[in-house]
TIRO-2110 file (N, C-alpha, C; in Angstrom, 1 decimal):
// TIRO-2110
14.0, 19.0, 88.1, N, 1, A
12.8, 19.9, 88.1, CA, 1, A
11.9, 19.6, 87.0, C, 1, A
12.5, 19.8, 85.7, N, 2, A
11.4, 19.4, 84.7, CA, 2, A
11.2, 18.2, 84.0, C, 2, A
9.9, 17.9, 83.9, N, 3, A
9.7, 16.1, 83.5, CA, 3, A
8.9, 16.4, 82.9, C, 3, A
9.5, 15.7, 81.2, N, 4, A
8.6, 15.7, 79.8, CA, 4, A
8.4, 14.4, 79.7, C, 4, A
7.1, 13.9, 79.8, N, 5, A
6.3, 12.3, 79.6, CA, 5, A
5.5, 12.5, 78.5, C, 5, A
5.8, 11.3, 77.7, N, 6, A
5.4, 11.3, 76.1, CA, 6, A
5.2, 10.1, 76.2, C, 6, A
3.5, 9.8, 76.0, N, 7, A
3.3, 8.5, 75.3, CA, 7, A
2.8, 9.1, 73.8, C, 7, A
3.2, 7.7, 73.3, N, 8, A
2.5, 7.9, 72.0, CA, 8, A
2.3, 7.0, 70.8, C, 8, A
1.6, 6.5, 69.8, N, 9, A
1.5, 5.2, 69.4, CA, 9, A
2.6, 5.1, 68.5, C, 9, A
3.3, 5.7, 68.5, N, 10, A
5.0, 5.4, 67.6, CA, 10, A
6.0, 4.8, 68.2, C, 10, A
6.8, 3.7, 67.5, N, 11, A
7.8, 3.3, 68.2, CA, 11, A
9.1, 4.1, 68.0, C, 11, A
9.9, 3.8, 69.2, N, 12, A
11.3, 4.8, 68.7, CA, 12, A
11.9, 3.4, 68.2, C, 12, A
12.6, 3.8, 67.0, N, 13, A
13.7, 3.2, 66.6, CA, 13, A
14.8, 3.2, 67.2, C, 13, A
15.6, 4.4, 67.9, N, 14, A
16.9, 4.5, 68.2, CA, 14, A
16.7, 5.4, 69.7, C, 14, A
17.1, 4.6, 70.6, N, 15, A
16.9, 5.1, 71.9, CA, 15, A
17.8, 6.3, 72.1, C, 15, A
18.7, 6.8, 71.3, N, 16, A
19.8, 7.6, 71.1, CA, 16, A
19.2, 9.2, 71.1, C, 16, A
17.9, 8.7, 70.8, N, 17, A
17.0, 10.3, 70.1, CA, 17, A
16.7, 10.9, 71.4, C, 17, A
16.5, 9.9, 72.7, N, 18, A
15.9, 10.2, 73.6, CA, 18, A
16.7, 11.4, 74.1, C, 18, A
18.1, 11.2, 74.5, N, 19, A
19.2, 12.1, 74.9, CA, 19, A
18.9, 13.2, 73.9, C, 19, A
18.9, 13.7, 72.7, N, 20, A
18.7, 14.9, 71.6, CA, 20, A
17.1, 15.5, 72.7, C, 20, A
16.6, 14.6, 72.7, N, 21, A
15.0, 15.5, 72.9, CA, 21, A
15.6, 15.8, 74.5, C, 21, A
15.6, 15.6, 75.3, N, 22, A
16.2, 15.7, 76.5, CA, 22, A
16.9, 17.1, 76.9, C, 22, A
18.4, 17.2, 75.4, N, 23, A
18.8, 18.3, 75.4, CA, 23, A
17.8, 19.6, 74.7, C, 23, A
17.1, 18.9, 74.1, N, 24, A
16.1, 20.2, 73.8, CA, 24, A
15.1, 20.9, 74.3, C, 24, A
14.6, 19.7, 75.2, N, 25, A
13.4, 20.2, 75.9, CA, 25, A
14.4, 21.4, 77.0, C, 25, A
15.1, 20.8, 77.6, N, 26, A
16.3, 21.8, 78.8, CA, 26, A
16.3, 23.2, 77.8, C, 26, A
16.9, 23.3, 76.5, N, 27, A
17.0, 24.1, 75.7, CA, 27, A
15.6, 25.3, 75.5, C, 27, A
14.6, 24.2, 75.5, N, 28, A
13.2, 25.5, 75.1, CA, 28, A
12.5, 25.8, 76.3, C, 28, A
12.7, 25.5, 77.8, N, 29, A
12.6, 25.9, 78.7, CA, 29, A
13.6, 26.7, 79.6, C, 29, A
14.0, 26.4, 79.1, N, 30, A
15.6, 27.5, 79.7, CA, 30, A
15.5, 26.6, 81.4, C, 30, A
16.0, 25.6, 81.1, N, 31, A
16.8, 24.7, 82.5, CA, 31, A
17.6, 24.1, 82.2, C, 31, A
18.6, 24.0, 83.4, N, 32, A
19.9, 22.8, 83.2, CA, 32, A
18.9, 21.1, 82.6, C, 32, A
20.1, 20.8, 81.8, N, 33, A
20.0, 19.7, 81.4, CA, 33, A
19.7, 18.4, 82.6, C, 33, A
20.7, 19.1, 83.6, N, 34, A
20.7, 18.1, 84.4, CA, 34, A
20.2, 17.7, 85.2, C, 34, A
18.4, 18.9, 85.2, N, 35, A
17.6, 18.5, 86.2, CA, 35, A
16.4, 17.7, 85.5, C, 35, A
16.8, 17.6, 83.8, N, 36, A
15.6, 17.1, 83.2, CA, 36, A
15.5, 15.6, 83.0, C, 36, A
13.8, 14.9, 83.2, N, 37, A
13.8, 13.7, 83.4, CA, 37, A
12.8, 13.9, 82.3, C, 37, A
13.4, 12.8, 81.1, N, 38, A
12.3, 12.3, 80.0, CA, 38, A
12.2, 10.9, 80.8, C, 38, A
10.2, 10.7, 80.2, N, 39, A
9.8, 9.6, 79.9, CA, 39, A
9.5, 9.7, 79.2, C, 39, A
9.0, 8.1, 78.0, N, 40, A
9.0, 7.8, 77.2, CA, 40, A
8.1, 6.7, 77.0, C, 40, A
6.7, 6.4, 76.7, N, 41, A
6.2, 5.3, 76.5, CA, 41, A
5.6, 4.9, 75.5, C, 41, A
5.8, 3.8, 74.9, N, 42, A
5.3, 3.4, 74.0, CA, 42, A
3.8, 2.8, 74.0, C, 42, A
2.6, 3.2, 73.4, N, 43, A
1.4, 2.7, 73.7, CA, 43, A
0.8, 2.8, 72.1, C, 43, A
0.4, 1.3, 71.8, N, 44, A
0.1, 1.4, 70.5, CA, 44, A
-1.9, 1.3, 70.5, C, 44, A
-2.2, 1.1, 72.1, N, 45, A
-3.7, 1.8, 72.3, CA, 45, A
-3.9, 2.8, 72.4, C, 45, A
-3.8, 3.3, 71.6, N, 46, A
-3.8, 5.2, 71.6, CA, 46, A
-4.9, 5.4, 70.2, C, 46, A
-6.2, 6.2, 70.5, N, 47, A
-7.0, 7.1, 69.4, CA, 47, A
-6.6, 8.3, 69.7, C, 47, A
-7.0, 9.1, 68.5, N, 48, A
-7.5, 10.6, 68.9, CA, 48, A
-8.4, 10.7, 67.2, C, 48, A
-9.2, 11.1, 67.7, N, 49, A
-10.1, 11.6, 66.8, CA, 49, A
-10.9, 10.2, 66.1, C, 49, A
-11.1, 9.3, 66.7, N, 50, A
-11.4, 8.2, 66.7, CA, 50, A
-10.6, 7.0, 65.3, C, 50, A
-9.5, 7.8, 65.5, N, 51, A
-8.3, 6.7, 64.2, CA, 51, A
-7.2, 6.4, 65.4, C, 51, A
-6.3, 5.6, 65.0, N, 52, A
-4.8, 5.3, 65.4, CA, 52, A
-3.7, 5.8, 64.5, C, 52, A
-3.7, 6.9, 63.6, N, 53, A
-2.7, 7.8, 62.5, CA, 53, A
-1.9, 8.5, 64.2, C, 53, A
-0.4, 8.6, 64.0, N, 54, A
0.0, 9.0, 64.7, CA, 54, A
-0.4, 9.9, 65.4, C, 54, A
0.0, 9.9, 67.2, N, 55, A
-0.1, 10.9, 68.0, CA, 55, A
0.7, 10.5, 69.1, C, 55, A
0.0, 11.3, 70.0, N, 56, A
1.0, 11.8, 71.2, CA, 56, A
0.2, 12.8, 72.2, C, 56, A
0.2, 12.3, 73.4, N, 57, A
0.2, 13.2, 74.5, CA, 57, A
1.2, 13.2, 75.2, C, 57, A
1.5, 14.8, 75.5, N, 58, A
2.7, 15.0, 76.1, CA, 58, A
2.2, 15.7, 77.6, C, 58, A
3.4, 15.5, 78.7, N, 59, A
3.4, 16.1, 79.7, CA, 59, A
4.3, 16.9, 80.0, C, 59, A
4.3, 18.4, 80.5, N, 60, A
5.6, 19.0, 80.8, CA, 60, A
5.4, 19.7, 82.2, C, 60, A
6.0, 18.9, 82.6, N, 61, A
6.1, 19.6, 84.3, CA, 61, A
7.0, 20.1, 84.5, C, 61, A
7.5, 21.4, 85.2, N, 62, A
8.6, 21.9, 85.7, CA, 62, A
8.2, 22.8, 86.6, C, 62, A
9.1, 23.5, 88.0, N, 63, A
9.1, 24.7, 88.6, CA, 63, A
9.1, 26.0, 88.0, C, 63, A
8.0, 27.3, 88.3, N, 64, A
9.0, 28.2, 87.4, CA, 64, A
8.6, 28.0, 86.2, C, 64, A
7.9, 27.1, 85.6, N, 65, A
7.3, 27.0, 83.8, CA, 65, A
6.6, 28.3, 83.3, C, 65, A
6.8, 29.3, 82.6, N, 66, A
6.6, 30.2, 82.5, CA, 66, A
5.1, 30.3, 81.6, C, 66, A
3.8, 30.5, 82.5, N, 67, A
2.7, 30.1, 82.2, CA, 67, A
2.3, 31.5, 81.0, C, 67, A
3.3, 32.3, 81.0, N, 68, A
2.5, 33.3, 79.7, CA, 68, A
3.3, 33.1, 78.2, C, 68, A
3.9, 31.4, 78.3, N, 69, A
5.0, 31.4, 77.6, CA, 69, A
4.7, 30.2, 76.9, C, 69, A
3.5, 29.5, 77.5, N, 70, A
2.9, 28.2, 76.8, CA, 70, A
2.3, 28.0, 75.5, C, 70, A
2.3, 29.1, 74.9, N, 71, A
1.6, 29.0, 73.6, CA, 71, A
3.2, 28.8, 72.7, C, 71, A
4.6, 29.5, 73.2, N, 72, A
5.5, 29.0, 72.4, CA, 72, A
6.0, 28.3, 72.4, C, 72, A
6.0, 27.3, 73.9, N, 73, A
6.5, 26.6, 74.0, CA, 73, A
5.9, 25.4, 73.6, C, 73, A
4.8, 25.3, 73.5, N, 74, A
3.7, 24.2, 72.8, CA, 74, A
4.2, 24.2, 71.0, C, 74, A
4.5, 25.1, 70.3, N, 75, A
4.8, 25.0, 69.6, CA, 75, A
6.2, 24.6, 68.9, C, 75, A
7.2, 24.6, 69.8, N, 76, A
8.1, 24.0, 69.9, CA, 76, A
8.6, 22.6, 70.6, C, 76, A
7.5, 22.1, 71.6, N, 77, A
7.5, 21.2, 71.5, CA, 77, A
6.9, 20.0, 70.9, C, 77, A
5.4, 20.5, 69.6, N, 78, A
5.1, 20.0, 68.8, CA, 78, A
5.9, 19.7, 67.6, C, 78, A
6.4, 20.6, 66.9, N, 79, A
7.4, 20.3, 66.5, CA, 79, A
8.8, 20.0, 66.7, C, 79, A
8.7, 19.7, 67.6, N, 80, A
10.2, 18.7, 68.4, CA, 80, A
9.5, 16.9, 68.6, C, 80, A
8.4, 17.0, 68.6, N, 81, A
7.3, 15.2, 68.4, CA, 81, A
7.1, 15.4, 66.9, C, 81, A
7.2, 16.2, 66.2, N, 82, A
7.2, 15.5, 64.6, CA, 82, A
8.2, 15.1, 64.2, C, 82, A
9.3, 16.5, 64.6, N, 83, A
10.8, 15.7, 64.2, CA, 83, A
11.3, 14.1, 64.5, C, 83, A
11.1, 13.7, 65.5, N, 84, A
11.5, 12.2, 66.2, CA, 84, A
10.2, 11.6, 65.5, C, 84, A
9.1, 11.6, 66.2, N, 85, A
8.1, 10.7, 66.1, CA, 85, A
7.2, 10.7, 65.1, C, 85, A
7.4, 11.6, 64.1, N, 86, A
6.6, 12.0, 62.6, CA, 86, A
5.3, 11.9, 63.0, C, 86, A
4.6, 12.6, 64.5, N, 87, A
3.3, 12.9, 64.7, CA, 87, A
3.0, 14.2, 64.3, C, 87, A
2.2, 14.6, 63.6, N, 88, A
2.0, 16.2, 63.3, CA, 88, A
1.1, 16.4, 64.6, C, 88, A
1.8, 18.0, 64.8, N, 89, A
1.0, 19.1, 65.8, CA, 89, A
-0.3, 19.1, 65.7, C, 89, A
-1.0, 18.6, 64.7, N, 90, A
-2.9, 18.6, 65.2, CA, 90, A
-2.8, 17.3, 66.2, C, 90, A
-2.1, 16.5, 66.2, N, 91, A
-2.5, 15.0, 66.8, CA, 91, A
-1.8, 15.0, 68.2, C, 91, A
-1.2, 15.9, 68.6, N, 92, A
-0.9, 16.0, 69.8, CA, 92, A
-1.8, 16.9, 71.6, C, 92, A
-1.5, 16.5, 72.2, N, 93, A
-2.3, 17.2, 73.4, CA, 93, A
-0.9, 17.6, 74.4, C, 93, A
-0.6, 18.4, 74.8, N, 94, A
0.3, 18.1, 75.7, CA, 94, A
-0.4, 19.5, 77.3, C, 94, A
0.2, 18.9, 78.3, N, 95, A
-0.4, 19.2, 79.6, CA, 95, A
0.7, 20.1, 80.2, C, 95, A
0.2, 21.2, 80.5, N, 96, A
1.3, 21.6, 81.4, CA, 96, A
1.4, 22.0, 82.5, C, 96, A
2.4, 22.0, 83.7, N, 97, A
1.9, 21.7, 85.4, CA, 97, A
3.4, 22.7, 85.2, C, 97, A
3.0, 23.4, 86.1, N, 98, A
3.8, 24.3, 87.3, CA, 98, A
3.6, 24.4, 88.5, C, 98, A
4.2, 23.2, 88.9, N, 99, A
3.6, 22.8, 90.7, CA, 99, A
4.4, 24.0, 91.8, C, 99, A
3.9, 24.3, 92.7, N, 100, A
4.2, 24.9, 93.6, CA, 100, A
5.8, 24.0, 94.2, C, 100, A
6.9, 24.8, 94.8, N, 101, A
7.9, 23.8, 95.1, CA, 101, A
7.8, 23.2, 96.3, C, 101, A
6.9, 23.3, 97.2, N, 102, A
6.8, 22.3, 98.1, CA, 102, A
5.7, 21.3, 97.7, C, 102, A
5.7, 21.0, 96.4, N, 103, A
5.2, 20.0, 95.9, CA, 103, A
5.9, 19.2, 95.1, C, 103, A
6.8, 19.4, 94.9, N, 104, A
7.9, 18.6, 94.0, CA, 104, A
9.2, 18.5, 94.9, C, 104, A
9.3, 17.0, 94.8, N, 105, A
10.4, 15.7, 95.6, CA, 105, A
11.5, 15.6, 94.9, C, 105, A
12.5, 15.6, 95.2, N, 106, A
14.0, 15.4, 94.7, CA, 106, A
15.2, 15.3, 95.9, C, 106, A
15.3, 14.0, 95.9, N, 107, A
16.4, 13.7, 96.8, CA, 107, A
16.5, 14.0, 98.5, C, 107, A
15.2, 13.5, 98.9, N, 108, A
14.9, 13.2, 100.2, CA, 108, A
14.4, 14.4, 100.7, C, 108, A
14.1, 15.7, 99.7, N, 109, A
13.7, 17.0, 100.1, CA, 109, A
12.3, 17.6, 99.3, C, 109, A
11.6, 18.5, 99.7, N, 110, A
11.3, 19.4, 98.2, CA, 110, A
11.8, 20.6, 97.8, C, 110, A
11.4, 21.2, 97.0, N, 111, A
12.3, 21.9, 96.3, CA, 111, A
12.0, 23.8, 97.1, C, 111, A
END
């Protein structure tokens, strides 16, 4: 159900972090682990504010994303991209989608 896509112009050093952020994002949304899909991309064409100083746009999609609940969870997922990625919370944008579940696909069905 939930899928956090992060590009951003930092590289990860240790793909190991991916699984920690994985368990956390499940953690500050309150979902099984096991329905969460990170992506992860690395793009060193990235501005914001017309520099290349670290950033990040994030995506968080899930069913159920509790839309009167996005101001804290923005905030904890900002600071969950500085911890890993040492981008500070001004340099982030992140999007958030609460699709209807006959709009989201998983294993030959929707949800």
């Amino acid at each position: 159900m939930p899928l956090i896509s992060i590009e951003t112009n930092q590289i990860l050093d240790d793909e190991s972090v991916l699984k920690e952020i994985s368990a956390e994002v499940a953690k500050i949304i309150e979902k099984p682990e096991a329905y969460v899909m990170l992506k992860f991309t690395h793009n060193p064409n990235m501005l914001f504010a017309g520099n290349a100083l670290p950033l990040a746009h994030i995506k968080l999609k899930s069913l159920g994303l509790p839309e009167d609940n996005t101001a804290e969870i923005s905030n904890d997922v900002c600071l969950l991209i500085e911890k890993y990625f040492n981008v500070p919370p001004e340099r982030n944008y992140i999007e958030f989608a609460n699709p209807e579940r006959h709009m989201w696909g998983w294993n030959c069905k929707t949800f």
